[in-house]
N, C-alpha and C positions, 0 to 999 in steps of 0.2 A: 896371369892372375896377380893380382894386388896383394902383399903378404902388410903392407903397411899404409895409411896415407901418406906419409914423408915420403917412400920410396916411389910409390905413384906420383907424383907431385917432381920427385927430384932424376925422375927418369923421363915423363913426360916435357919439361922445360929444358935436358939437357938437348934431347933429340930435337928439340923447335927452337933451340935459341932465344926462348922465352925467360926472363926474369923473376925471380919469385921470394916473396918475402913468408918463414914460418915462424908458425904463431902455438898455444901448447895444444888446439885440436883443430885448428886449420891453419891456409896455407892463401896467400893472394899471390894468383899469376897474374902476369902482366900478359899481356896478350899482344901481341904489336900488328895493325890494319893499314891498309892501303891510305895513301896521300896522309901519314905523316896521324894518323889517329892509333888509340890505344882502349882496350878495354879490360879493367881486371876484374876476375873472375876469384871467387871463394871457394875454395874446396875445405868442404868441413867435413868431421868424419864426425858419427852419430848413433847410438842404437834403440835399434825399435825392434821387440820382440825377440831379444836374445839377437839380432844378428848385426853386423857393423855396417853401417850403410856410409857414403859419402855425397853427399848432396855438393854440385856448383850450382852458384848463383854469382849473378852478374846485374848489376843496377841498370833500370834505363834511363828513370828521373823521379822526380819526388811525383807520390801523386795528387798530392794538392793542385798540380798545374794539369791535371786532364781531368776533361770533363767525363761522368760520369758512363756518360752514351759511349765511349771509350774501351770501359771496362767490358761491358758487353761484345763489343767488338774486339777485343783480345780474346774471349773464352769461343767468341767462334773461329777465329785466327787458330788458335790452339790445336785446334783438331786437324789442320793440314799438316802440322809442325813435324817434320820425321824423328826430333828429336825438343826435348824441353818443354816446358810449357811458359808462360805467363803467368806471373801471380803477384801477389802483392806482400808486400814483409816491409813491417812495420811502416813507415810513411814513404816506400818509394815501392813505383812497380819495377819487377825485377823479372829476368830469363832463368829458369832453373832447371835442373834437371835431378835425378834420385839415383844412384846405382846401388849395388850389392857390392862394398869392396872385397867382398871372396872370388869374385869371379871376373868383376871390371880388368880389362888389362891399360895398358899404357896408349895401345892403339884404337882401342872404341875411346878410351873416356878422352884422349885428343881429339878424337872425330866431337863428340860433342859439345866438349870447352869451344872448339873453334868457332863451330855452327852458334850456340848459345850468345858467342860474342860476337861474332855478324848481325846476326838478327838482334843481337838488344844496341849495337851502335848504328845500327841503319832505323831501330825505332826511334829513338837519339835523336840523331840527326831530323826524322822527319816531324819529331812530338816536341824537339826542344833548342832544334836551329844551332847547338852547339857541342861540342865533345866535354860532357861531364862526368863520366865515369869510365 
């Protein structure tokens, strides 16, 4: 279990050899992908209803460039997702995910940063033909 976001964040990128820049309540990991691509991930910590949450997110492109038939097709994408979802935060659609940092460890929220950044660089690549975020 998570006693901090920094500690999560600085334990999860020791064990992956992942990169990471912190900021006063999040943190961007770098994530490092296959043939030479990269995707960073936000770990923000948050409270909703008295409890500390840590939302990642990870950008896949601005959405001015997808058309709207799109969107639709991401909320049904969604529901196969083992982890994250699709959404949209402020002008780009984005991979996110929510945990509970009381309980998150180092080992699920890796499982997810990884997953979240596959799938939003493989949307990438298929919605915007190049590695933008």
């Amino acid at each position: 279990m998570a006693e901090s976001l920094k500690a999560l964040v600085e334990s999860i990128c020791r064990k992956r050899g992942w990169a990471h820049v912190d900021h006063a309540r999040a943190s961007e990991i770098t994530v490092r992908l296959a043939k030479d691509r990269a995707q960073v991930v936000e770990a923000r910590e948050f409270t909703h209803a008295g409890e500390r949450l840590v939302r990642f997110t990870t950008r896949v492109g601005p959405r001015a460039a997808c058309a709207p038939s799109r969107f639709e097709k991401a909320l049904e994408l969604n529901f196969s997702l083992p982890y994250g979802q699709m959404a949209i935060e402020g002008d780009y659609l984005v991979m996110t995910e929510t945990r509970p940092l009381r309980t998150t460890t180092p080992e699920t929220s890796t499982a997810v940063i990884e997953f979240i950044a596959r799938q939003a660089d493989l949307y990438e690549k298929v919605l915007f033909k190049q590695d933008l975020h």
